[in-house]
C-alpha positions in Angstrom: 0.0 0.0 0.0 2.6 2.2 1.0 5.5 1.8 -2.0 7.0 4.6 -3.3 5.0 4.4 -6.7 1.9 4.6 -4.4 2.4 7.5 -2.6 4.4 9.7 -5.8 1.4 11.9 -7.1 1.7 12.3 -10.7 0.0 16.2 -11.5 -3.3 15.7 -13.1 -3.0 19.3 -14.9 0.2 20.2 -17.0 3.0 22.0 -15.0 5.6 22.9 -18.2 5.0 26.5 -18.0 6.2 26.5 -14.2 9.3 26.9 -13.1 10.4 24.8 -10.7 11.7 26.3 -6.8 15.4 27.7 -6.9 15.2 26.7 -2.8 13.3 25.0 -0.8 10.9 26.4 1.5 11.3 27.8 4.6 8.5 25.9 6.6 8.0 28.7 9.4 7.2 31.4 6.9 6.3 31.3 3.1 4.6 31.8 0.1 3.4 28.5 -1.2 4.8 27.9 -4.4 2.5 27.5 -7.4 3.2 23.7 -8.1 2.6 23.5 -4.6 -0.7 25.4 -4.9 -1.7 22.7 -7.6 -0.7 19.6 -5.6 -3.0 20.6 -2.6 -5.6 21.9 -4.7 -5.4 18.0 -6.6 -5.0 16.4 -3.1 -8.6 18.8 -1.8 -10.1 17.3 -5.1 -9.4 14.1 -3.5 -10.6 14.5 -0.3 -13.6 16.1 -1.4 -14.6 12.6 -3.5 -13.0 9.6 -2.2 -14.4 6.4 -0.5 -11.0 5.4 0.6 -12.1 6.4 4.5 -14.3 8.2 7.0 -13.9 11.0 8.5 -16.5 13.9 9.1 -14.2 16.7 8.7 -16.6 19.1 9.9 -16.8 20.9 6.3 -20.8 20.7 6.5 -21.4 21.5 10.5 -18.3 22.5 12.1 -19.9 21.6 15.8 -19.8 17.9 14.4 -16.4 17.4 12.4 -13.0 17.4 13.0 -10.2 19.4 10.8 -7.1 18.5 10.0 -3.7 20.0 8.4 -2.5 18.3 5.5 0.9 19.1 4.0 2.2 18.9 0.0 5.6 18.3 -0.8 6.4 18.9 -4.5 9.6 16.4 -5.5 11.5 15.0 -8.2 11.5 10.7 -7.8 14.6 8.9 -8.9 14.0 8.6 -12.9 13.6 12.1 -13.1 10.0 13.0 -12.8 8.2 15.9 -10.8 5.1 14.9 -8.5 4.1 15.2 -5.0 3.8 13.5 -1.9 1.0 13.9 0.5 0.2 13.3 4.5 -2.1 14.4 7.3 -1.1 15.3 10.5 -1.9 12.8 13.5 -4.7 10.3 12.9 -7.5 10.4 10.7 -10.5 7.8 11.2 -8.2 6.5 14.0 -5.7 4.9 11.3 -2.3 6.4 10.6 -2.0 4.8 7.1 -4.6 5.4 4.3 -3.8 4.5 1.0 -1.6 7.5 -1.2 -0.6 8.9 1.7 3.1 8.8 2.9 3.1 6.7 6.3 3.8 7.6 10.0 7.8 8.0 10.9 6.9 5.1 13.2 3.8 3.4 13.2 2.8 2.6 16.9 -0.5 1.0 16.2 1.3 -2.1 14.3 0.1 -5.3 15.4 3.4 -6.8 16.6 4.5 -3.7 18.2 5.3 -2.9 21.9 3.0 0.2 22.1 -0.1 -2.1 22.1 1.5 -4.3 24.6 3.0 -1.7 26.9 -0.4 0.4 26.8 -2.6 -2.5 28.2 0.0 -2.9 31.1 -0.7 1.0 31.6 -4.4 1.0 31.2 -4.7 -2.0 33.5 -2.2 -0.1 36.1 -4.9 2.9 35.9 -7.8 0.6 36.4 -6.1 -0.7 39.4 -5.3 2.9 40.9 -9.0 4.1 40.4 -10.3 0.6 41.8 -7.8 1.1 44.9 -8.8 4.8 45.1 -12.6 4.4 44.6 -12.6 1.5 47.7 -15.3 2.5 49.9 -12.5 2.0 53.1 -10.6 5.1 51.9 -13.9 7.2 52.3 -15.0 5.6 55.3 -11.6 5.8 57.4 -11.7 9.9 56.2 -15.6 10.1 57.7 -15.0 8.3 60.7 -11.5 10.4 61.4 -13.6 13.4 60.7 -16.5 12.5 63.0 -14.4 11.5 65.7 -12.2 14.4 65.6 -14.9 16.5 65.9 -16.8 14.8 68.6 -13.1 14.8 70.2 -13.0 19.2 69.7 -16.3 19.2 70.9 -15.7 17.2 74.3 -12.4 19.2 75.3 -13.9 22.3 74.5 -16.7 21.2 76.7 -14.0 20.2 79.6 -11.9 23.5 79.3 -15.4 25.0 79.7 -15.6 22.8 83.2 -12.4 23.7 84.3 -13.1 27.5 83.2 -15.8 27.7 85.6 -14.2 25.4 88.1 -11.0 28.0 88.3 -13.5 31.2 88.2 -15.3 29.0 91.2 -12.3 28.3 93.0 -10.9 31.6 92.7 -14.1 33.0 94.6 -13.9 30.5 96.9 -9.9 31.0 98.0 -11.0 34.9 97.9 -13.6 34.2 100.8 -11.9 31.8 102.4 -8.6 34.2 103.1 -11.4 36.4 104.8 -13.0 34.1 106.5 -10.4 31.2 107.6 -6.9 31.3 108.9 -4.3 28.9 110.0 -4.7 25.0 109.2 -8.4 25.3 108.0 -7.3 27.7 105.1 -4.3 26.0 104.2 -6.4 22.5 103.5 -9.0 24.5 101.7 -6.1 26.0 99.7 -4.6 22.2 99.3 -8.4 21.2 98.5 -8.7 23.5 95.6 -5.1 22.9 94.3 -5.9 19.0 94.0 -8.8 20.0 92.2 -7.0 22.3 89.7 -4.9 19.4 88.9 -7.1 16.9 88.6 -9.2 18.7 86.5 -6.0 19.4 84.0 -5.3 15.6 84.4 -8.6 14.4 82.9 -7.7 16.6 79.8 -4.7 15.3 79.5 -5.9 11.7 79.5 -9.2 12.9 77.0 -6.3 13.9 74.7 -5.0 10.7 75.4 -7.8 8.7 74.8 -9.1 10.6 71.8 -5.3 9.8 70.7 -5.4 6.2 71.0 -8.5 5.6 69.4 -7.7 8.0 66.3 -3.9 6.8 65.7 -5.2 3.6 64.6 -7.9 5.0 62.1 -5.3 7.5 61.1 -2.3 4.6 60.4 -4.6 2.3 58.0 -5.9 5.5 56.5 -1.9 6.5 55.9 -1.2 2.7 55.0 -3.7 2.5 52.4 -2.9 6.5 51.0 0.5 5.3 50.4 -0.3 2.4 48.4 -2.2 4.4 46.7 0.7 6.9 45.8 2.7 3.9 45.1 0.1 2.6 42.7 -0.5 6.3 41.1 3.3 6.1 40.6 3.9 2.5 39.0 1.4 4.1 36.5 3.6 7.0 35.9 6.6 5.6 35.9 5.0 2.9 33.2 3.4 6.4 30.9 6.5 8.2 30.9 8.7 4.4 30.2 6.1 4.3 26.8 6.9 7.8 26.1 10.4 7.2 26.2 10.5 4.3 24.3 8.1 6.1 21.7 9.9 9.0 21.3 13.5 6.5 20.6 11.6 5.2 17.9 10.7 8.5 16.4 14.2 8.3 14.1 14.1 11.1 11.8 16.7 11.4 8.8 18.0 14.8 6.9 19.2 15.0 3.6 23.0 14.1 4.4 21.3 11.1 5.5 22.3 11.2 9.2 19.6 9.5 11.6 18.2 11.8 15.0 15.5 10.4 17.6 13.0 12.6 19.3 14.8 12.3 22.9 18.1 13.4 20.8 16.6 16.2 19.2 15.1 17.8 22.0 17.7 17.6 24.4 19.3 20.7 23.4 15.9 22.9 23.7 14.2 24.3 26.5 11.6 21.3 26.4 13.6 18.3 26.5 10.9 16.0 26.9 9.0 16.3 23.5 5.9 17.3 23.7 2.5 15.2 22.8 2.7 14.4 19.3 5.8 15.2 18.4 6.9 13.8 15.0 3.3 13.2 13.8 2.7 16.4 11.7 2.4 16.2 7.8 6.3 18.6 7.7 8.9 15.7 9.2 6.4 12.9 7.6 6.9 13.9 3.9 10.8 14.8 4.1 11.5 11.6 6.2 9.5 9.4 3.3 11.4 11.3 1.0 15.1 10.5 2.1 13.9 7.6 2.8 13.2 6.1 -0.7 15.1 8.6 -2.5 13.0 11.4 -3.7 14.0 15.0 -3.5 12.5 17.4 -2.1 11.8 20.7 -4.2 9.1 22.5 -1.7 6.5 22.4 1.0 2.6 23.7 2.0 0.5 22.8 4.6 -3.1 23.6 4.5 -5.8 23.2 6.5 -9.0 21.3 6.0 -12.7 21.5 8.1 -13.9 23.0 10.8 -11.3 25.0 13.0 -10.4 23.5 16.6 -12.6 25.8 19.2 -9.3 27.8 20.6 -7.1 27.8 17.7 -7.5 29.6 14.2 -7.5 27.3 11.3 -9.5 28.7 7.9 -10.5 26.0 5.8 -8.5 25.4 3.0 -5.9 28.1 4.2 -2.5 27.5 4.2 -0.5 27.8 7.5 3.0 27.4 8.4 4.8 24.6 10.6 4.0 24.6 13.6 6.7 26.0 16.2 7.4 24.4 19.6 7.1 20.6 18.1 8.2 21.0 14.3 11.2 23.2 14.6 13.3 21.0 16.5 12.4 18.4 14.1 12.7 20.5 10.9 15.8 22.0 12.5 17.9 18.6 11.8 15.5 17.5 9.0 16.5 20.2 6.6 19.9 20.0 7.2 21.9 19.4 3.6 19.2 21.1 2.1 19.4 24.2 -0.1 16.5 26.7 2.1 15.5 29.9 2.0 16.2 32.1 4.8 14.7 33.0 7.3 12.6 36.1 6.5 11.9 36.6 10.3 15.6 37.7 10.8 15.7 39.9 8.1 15.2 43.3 9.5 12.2 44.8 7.0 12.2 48.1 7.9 16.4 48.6 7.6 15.5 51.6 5.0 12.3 53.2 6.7 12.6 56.5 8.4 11.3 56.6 11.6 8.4 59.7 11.7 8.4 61.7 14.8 5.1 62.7 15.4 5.1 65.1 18.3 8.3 65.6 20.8 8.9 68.1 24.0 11.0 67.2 27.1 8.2 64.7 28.4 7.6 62.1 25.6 8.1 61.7 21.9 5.2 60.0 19.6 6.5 58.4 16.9 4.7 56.8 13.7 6.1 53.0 13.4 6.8 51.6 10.2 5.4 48.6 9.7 8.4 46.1 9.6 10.1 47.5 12.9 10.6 45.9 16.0 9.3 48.4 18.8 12.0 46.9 21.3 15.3 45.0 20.3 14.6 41.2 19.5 17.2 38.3 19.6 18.5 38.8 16.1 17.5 42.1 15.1 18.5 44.6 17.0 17.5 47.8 15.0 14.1 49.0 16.8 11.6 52.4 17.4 13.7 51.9 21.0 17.4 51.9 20.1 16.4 54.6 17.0 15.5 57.0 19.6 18.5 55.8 22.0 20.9 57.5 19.3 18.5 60.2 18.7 18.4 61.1 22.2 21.4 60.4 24.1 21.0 62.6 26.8 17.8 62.4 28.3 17.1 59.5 31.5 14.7 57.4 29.1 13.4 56.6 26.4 11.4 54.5 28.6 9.1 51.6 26.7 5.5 52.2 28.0 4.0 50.4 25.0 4.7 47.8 22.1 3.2 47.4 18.7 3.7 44.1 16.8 6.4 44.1 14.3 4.5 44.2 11.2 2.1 47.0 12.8 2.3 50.6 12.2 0.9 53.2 13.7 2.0 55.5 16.8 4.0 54.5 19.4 4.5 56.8 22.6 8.1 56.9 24.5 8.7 58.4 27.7 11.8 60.7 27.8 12.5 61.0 31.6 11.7 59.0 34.7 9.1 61.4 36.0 6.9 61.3 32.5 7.7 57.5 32.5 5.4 56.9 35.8 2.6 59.0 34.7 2.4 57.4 31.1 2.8 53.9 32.6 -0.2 54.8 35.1 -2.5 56.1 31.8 -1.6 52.9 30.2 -2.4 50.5 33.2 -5.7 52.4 34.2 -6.9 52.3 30.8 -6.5 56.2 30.4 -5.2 55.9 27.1 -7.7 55.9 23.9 -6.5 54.3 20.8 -8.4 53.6 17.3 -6.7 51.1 14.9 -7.7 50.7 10.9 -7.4 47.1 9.8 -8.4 45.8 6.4 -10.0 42.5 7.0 -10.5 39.2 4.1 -14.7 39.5 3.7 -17.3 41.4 3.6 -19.4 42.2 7.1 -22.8 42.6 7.0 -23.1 44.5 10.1 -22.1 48.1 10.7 -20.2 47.5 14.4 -20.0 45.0 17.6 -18.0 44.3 20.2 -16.0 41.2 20.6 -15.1 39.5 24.4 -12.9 36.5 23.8 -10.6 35.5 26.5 -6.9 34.8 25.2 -3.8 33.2 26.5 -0.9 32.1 24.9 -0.3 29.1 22.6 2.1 26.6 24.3 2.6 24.2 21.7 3.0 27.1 18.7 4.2 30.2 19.9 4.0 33.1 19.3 0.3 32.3 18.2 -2.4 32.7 20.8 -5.4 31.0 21.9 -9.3 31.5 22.3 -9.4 30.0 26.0 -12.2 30.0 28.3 -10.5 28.5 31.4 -7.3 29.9 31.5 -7.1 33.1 29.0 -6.9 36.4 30.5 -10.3 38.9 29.1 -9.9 40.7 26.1 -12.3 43.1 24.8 -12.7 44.8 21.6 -15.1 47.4 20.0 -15.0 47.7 16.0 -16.7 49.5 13.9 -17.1 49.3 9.8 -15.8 52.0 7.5 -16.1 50.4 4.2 -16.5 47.8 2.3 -14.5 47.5 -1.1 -13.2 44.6 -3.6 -14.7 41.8 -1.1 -12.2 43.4 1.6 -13.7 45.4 5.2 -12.0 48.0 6.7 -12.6 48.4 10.1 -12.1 50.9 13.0 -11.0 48.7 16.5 -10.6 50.4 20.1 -9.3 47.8 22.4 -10.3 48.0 25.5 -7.7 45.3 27.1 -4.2 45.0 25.6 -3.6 41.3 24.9 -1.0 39.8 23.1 -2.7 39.6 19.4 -5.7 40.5 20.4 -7.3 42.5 17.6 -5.5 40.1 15.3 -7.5 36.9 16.9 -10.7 38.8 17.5 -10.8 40.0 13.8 -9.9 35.8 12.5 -10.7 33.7 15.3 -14.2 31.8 14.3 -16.5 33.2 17.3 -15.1 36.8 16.3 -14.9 38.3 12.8 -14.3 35.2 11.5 -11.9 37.4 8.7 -8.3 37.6 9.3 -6.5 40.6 9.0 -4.9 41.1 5.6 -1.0 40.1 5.1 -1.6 38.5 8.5 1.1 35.7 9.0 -0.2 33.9 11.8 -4.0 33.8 11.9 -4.3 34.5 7.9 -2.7 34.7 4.6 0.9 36.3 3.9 0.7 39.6 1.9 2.7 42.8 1.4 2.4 43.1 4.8 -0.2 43.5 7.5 -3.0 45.7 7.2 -3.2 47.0 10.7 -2.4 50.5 11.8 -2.7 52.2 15.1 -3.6 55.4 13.3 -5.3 57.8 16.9 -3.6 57.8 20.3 -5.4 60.1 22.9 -3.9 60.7 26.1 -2.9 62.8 29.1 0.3 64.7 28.8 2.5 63.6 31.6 3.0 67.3 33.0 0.8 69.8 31.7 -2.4 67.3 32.3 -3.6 68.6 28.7 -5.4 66.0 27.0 -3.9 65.3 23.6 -4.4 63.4 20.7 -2.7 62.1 17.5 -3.8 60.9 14.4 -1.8 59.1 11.5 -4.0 57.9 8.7 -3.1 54.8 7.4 -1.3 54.1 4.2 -4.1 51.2 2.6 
């Protein structure tokens, strides 16, 4: 099923008048390539008319289905000839091979392999735990400690009670007896009442005693059996993260020099040396491994998605996306190692000949005008930034100070404080939501509506950053208003005041599927590549740091 000549895709249209790829893609950020284009638009074709499998993609009711991302890879087999290879990420109708598609690295759900095996020793372990755990004994010992420790509180608070009145007793007595008595008579009064002080302190100490006794023995089987239980909650660790390990050995990935890495060996060297959940399975280090593997070479890459979009993460049907981050890079890192790639256009600094625009400037503050393609602070390989521009152009003053960032492909005005004093007053603005700002994005669609607001909570994305996530239970609020200024050539474009400043935000609210549901234009993350991103902070209305005038400033975008 799975032989090279199965899973090399022939091109169903003619590809003479393309040329093909001078290098091959870099996964993390690209254009798709045209023959690339054609391959996935063949392989949607497909999917859209097979019988080969199952699988509700979600295509027709997204709150049924399931999307995937699929990947291309356009390469030239051994006699010559140009084609494609195709794969899926993960599982699809619970199988990880399906006839033309390139198979898993390593195939864990093989018959005579030791992930069946080992996971039956690990699911029988957890059945054990939760039987163990679920015993009725457990609960009971806890009710019964609890019951008696109670009763126990409540009859020594009921005897220091006694003895409180017997001391205030006593004490009235010894008062009227040092009036009234003298000599022998007084002093065995006073010996009376001492015995009684003491005996009354005695039968608290033997109530704690007693109360002791009887709960030590509740208390020991209840420890007893809660050990085991952490001993049995353990073997079933110790057996998960045994699998993993094993898995992640077999996960041998090879490069085009031909030299072999595992997953454990891969991600030593990063700052998640265990791999993370499903590391290896996505359509990227599938294709190249198949590739070295039986001698095909590869020309260029895509990944696209296809269905419904997970409920936290933006995925546009049918949209192409780059490889994912935190699991692939690693991966990729070694994989495309021998290869002729493109670089990196992340660590190319876009805005090297853009003049930075100063907007308004007095001894406070300076507002500039950002061009889109500059970092607003220094990042690990670019240095050049709106920060270290105005470091040279003001040497002598204490800042600037960074109250606030724009993303590097956003324009749009950016304030700077210029002296310790302004720096405390702008950061207070900024944290007390003093500040008003407007953006302009141009969005991919046409709304029907003429403005809204949008509350989606966002955190960050731990498996792909720097992308963020729609998340309910652990994202932070975010809230923003929009409103429509136009609609022209199937394209919106929008006014947006946040009213949070998250990470992204206007970016996910405008894309994200309960939002907008229309990415931003050129955006890389949560849409489609373009000149650039069509987002501009174009008004910034604020307090000025001395003079307490409220001002404002206004840059109109340049789309």
């Amino acid at each position: 099923m799975h032989s090279p000549q199965h899973c090399f895709n022939r091109f169903d249209a003619a590809i003479e008048g393309h040329e093909l790829p001078e290098q091959f893609t870099f996964p993390f950020y690209y254009t798709p390539h045209p023959l690339c284009v054609l391959a996935a638009n063949q392989l949607q074709q497909y999917l859209q008319t097979q019988t080969d499998f199952t699988h509700d993609f979600g295509i027709e009711d997204e709150n049924q289905g399931r999307g995937k991302m699929f990947g291309v890879l356009l390469v030239q087999n051994p006699q010559g000839q140009i084609g494609f290879l195709s794969a899926f990420s993960g599982k699809i109708a619970d199988q990880n091979l399906l006839p033309g598609f390139v198979p898993p690295v390593f195939d864990m759900l093989t018959e005579d392999g030791f992930f069946r095996e080992d996971t039956d020793a690990i699911t029988k372990a957890l059945a054990t735990y939760k039987t163990f755990a679920n015993a009725p004994e457990i609960a009971e010992l806890k009710q019964q400690i609890a019951k008696e420790r109670a009763e126990y509180q409540q009859e020594e608070q009921a005897h220091r009670d006694t003895m409180i009145q017997g001391r205030a007793a006593r004490k009235l007595q010894r008062n009227e007896a040092q009036q009234t008595l003298s000599g022998e008579a007084l002093q065995s009064l006073l010996d009376d009442l001492g015995k009684q002080s003491v005996a009354e302190k005695n039968t608290l100490k033997y109530l704690k005693l007693k109360w002791e006794e009887k709960l030590a023995v509740k208390e020991q089987r209840l420890a007893d059996l809660e050990n085991h239980l952490a001993e049995l909650r353990e073997h079933h660790k110790s057996l998960s993260n045994a699998l993993q390990h094993k898995l992640h050995k077999q996960y041998r990935f090879l490069n085009q020099r031909g030299e072999t890495r595992d997953l454990v060996d891969i991600f030593a060297a990063t700052t998640t040396p265990i791999p993370p959940a499903g590391a290896g399975e996505c359509a990227a280090p599938k294709l190249l491994h198949y590739a070295y593997k039986h001698g095909f070479t590869p020309l260029a890459l895509a990944e696209f998605w296809w269905g419904a979009s997970p409920k936290s993460e933006i995925r546009k049907h049918g949209s192409f996306y780059p490889s994912c981050n935190n699991k692939c890079q690693p991966i990729l890192g070694h994989m495309l190692q021998g290869l002729n790639v493109e670089s990196n256009p992340l660590e190319q600094n876009w805005a090297q000949d853009k003049e930075l625009e100063i907007v308004f400037q007095d001894e406070a503050m300076v507002v500039i005008n950002k061009p889109s393609g500059l970092l607003s602070v220094p990042g690990k390989t670019i240095k050049d930034s709106a920060y270290t521009r105005l470091q040279a152009l003001f040497p002598d003053v204490e800042g600037p100070y960074v109250i606030h960032r724009l993303d590097m492909a956003t324009s749009g005005l950016l304030v700077f404080a210029l002296t310790k004093r302004a720096n405390k007053s702008l950061q207070k603005q900024f944290i007390t939501r003093g500040v008003q700002k407007r953006y302009v994005a141009l969005l991919e669609g046409e709304l029907t509506q003429n403005e809204g607001d949008i509350s989606l909570p966002m955190r960050g994305d731990p498996d792909d950053r720097p992308r963020q996530l729609v998340c309910y239970e652990h994202g932070k609020p975010a809230e923003t208003h929009w409103e429509l200024i136009e609609v022209r050539d199937g394209r919106s474009k929008v006014f947006m005041y946040p009213k949070t400043g998250r990470t992204h935000q206007l970016r996910v609210h405008s894309a994200h599927h309960l939002g907008l549901n229309m990415a931003m234009v050129g955006d890389t993350l949560y849409g489609e590549k373009a000149d650039r991103l069509h987002l501009h902070a174009e008004r910034l209305e604020l307090e000025h740091p001395y003079t307490k005038e409220r001002l404002v400033f206004q840059v109109d975008s340049e789309f």
